[in-house]
N, C-alpha and C positions, 0 to 999 in steps of 0.2 A: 504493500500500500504506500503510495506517498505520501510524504509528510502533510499534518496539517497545511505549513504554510504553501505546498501548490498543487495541493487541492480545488480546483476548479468547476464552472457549470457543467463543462462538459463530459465532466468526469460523471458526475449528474446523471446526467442523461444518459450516456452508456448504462452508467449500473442500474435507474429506474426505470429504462424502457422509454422514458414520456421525451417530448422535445424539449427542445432549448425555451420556447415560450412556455411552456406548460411549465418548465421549473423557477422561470423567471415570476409568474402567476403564484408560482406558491410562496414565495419572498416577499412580494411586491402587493400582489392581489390578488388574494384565498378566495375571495370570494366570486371568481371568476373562473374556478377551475372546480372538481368536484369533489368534497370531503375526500373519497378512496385516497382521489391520483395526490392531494393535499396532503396525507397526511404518510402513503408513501413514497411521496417522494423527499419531506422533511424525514423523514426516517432512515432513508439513505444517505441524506446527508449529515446525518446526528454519527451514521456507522461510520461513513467517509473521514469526520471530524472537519467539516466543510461549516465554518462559520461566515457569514456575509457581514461584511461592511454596510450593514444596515445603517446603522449613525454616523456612518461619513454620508452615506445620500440623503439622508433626513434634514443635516445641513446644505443642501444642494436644491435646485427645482423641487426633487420629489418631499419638500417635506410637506405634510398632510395637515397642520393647525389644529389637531387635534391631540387629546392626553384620554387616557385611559383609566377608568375605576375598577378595580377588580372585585366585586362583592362576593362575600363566604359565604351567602349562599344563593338559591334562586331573590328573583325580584320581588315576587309575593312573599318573601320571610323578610329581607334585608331591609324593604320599605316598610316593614311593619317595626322594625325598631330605630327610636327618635335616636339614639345616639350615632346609627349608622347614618341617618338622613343628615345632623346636624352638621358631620363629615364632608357630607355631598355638599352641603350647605357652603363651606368653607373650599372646599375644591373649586367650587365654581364659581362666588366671586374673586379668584384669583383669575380663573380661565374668561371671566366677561371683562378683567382687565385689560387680559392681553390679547384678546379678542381670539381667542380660542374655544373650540367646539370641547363637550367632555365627552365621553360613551362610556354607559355602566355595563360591564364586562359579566356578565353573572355565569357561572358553571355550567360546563356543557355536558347533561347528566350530572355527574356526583365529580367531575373533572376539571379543573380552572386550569390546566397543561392545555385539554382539546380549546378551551376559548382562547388561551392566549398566543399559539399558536395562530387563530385568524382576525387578533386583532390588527385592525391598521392604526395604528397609532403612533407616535412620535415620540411619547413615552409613559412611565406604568405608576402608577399609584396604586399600592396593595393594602389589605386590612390585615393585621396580625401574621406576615406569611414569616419561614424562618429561611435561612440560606440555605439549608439543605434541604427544602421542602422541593420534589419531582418540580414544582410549577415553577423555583427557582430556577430551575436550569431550562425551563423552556423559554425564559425570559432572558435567558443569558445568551443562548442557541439564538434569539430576533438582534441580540446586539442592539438594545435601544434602553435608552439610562431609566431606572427606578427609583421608588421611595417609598420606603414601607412605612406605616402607622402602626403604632402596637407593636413590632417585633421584635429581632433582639440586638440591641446596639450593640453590642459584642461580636456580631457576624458579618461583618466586611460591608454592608450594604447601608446607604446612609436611611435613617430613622429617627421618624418623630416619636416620641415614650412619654410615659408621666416615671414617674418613682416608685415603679405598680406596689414596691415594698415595702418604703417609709407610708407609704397614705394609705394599703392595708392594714399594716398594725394599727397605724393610729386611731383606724375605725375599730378595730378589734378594743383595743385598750378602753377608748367612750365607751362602746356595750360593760367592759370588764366595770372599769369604775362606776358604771351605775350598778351593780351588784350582781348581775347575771354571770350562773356559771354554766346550767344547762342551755348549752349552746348548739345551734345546726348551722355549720358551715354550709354555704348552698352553690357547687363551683359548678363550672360552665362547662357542657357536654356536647359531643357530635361525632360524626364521622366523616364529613367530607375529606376530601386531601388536598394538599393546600390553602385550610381554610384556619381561620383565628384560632378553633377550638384547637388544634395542640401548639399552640402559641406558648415560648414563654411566660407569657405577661400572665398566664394561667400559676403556674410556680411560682412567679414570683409574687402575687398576691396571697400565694397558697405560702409560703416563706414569712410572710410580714402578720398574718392569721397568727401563725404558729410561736412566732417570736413573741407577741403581746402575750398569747396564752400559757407559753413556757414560764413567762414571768410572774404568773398570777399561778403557776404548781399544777395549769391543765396538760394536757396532752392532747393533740389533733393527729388522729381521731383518737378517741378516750372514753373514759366513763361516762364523761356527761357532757364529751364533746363528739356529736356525729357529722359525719360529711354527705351529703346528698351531691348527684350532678344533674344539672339540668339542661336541658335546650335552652337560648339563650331568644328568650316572647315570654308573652304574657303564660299562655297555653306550658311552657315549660315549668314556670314559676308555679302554676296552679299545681301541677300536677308532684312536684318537688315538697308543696308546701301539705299536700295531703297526707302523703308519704310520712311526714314529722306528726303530723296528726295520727297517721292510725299507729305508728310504733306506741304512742302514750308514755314515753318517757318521761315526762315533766320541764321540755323544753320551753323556756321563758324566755327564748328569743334568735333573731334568726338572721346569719350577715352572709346576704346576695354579694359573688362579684358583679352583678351588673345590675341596674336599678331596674331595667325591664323584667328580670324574673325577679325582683323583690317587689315591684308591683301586682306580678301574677300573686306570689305568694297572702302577700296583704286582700286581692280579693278571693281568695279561696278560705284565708284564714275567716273571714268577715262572712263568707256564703256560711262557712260552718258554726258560726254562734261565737266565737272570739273574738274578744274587742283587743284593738289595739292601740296601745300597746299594753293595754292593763294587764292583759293574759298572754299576749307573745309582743316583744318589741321587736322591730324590724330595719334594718339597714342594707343601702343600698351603693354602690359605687359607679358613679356617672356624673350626676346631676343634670341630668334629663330634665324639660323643660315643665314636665308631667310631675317630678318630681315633689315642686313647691305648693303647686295645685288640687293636689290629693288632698285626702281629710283622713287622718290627720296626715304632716308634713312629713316627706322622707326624710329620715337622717342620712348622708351617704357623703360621698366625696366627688368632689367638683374639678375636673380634670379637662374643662372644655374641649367639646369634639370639633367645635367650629374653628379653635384655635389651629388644633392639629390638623385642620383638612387646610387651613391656610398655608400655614408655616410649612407640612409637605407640599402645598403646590408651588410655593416660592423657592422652596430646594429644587423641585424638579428642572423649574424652568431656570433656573442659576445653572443648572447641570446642562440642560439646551443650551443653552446661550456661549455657555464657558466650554463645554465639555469637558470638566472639570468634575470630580467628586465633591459634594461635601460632608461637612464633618455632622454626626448626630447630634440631636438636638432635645432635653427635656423640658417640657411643658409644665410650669409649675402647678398645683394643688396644694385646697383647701379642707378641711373638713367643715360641712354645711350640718350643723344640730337644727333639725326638727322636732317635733313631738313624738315621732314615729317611734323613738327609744325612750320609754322609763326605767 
């Protein structure tokens, strides 16, 4: 075989069969040739070790004015949660600055590799993905610059984060110091590939849990501290929050990583005759706009998602513009006391 570097189209095209346009279509413009010959003829090229100077032509005539959102999951789930929207929110008053177009990228089946593979885009904004996640390297394979939300600064890829650890505990510690010890950790659950849920940002919130709890003599998971995982909707949180209910342990309170399943759970707690927080307190981690407006108020942490969809869209397009990397970046947090915790 020859080396990566001459490596060629035409090499291409011998070993896929298809022609010189047909491979140039699948680089260029997927959406012009047919899923099969698409995704065999990147396939040959992934074996060949045949990477295209995609981001030298995206600097050129071809580039497209367009940035890419990659959603964890379908559109009917991701649109259902305010903290992914607020996201969007901040992506794209960045992109109506620069008078660029966005596209929400959503899994093709249970796959965000088959979607980004026929993205045409310019370049990628991701939710929670990690550097060694499959979808990683299909974005590596297009050669066009990213920037992940939620993943792990420590993995070569520039990212916007909060301190998913310091602002875990210290929502831990508020439940602790109001006197609760029967505790239900409620973390974040799925199976897509490439998507948020095996995200750091899951550990490390699970890390910052555990550290407040250590210091107050619990253990997670423990006697009278259990772990639930949830889908990460209302519908999750419901069904997460029943769960604690029918074990009848004597849990007197309950710390969502994300305020859309600590919403679920607060209305399943409330359908089942539990007032809150007199009989379970409740915490949540986002502050989601839904958040303040509930009755009673979440308690949770404020990590703004509008912040982060901005500050990665301005990394990204610093990375267009420069072709330059930059460096990660954390988003500071607060913690927001509601009434949600007694």
């Amino acid at each position: 075989m020859k080396s990566r570097g001459r490596i060629t189209i035409q090499d291409i095209v011998r070993e896929s069969g298809y022609s010189k346009t047909s491979v140039s279509f699948a680089f260029n413009s997927p959406g012009r040739i047919s899923r099969k010959a698409r995704e065999k003829i990147l396939s040959v090229a992934q074996h060949l070790g045949y990477y295209p100077d995609s981001l030298a032509r995206n600097f050129s005539l071809q580039r497209r004015n367009c940035i890419g959102f990659l959603l964890p999951h379908g559109l009917s789930v991701s649109l259902k949660n305010p903290y992914i929207t607020a996201v969007l929110e901040g992506i794209g008053s960045v992109c109506q600055e620069k008078e660029y177009t966005l596209t929400m990228i959503p899994p093709f089946g249970e796959s965000l590799s088959k979607a980004v593979r026929s993205a045409s885009v310019d370049g990628l904004i991701t939710l929670g993905m990690e550097a060694e996640m499959h979808v990683a390297e299909s974005i590596r394979l297009k050669h066009i610059p990213y920037v992940t939300i939620d993943g792990n600064p420590e993995g070569g890829v520039p990212s916007v984060n909060t301190d998913d650890r310091t602002a875990a505990r210290e929502i831990m510690e508020h439940v602790l110091n109001r006197g609760h010890r029967n505790i239900a950790v409620i973390s974040i659950a799925g199976a897509n590939e490439g998507t948020a849920v095996h995200s750091s940002v899951i550990d490390r919130r699970m890390e910052g849990y555990r550290e407040a709890l250590a210091d107050a003599g619990l253990s997670c998971p423990g006697p009278t501290v259990r772990v639930y995982r949830s889908v990460c909707s209302l519908e999750g949180g419901r069904t997460a929050a029943q769960q604690v209910l029918d074990e009848s342990w004597g849990c007197t309170a309950a710390a969502a990583m994300s305020d859309i399943i600590a919403l679920g759970c607060m209305q399943q707690f409330r359908a089942s005759g539990i007032r809150i927080p007199h009989d379970i307190s409740t915490a949540g981690f986002d502050n989601i706009p839904e958040a303040s407006i509930i009755a009673p108020g979440l308690t949770t942490v404020d990590q703004s998602a509008s912040v982060k969809g901005r500050s990665a869209a301005r990394m990204l397009f610093h990375m267009l513009e420069t072709r330059s990397p930059e460096p990660s970046m954390v988003v500071p947090h607060k913690l927001v006391m509601r009434e949600s915790v007694q």
